[in-house]
C-alpha positions in Angstrom: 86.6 107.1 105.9 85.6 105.5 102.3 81.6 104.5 101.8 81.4 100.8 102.1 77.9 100.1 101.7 76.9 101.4 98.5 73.9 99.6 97.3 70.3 100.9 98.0 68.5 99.1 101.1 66.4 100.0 103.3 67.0 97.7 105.8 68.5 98.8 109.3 71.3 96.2 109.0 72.4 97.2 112.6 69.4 96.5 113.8 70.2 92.7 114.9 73.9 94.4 116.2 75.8 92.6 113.1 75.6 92.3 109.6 77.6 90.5 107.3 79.2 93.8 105.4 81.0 91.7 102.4 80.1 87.9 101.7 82.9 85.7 100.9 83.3 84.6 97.3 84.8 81.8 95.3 84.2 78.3 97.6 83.4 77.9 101.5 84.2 81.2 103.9 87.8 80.4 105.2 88.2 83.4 107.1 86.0 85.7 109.1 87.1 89.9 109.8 84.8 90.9 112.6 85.3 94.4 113.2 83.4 97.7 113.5 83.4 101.6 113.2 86.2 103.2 111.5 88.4 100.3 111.4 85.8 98.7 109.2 87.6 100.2 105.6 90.9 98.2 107.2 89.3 95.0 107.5 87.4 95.2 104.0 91.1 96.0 102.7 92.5 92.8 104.3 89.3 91.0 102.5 90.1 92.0 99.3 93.5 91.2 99.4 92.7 87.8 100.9 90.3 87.4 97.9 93.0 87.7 95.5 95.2 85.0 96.5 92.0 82.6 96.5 91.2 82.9 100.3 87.2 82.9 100.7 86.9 85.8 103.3 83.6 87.7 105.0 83.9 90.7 106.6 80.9 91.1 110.0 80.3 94.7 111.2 79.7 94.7 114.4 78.4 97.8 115.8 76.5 96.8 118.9 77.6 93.3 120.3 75.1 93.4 123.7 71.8 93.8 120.2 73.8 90.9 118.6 73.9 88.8 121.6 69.7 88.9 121.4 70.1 87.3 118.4 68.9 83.4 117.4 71.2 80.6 117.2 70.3 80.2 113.5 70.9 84.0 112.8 74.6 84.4 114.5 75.9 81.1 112.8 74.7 82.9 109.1 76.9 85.9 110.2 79.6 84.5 111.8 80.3 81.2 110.0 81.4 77.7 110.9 85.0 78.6 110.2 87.0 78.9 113.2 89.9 81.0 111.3 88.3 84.3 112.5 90.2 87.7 113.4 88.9 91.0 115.0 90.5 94.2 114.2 89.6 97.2 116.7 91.7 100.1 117.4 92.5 99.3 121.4 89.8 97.7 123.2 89.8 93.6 123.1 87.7 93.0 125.9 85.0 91.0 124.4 86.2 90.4 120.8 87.5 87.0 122.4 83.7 85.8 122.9 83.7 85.8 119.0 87.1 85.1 118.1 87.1 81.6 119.7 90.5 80.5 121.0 91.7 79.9 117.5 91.2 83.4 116.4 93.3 86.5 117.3 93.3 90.2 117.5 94.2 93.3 115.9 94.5 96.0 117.6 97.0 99.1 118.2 97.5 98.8 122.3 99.5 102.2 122.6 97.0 104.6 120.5 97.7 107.2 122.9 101.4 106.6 124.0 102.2 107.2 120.0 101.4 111.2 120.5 103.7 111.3 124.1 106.2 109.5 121.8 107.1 112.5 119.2 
């Protein structure tokens, strides 16, 4: 898996169980990627391609939701936005992401991770 934090901070960003991992850029966030471990690189991909064709997008890791859930009102509205347009992308477990997706936003997600090896 590529490095995605590259600059030097000290900071235990997972501390507060979510982070924003890449701001958006150019106007108002119209898009959030919540996602976390190694499907991460994935979302940051989908981020940059968004940012090309003019689409504000953030990227949240989210590596412990039950520390994030501790969290002030103040604090999880920085991270997760105002937008509703908000997608997770996690390689088979959903339960949960809908908490932070809202009814609006969707999920990514391979459902047959294992049936792919019984499949060859």
């Amino acid at each position: 898996m590529p490095l995605l934090r590259r600059e030097p901070d000290n900071e235990n960003k997972s501390a507060k169980g979510d982070y924003i991992q890449h701001k958006a850029e150019g106007g108002e966030r119209k898009l959030t990627i919540l996602s976390t471990g190694s499907e991460l690189h994935l979302a940051v991909q989908a981020r940059d391609i968004l940012q090309e064709q003019r689409i504000p997008t953030a990227v949240v890791s989210m590596p412990c939701r039950l520390l994030f859930e501790h969290q002030d009102t103040t604090y999880k509205k920085a991270v997760l936005g105002t937008t509703r347009a908000r997608v997770a992308v996690e390689a088979a477990v959903e339960l949960g992401w809908e908490h932070y997706i809202g009814l609006e936003g969707r999920f990514v997600a391979m459902h047959k991770l294992g049936r792919l090896w019984q499949d060859r």
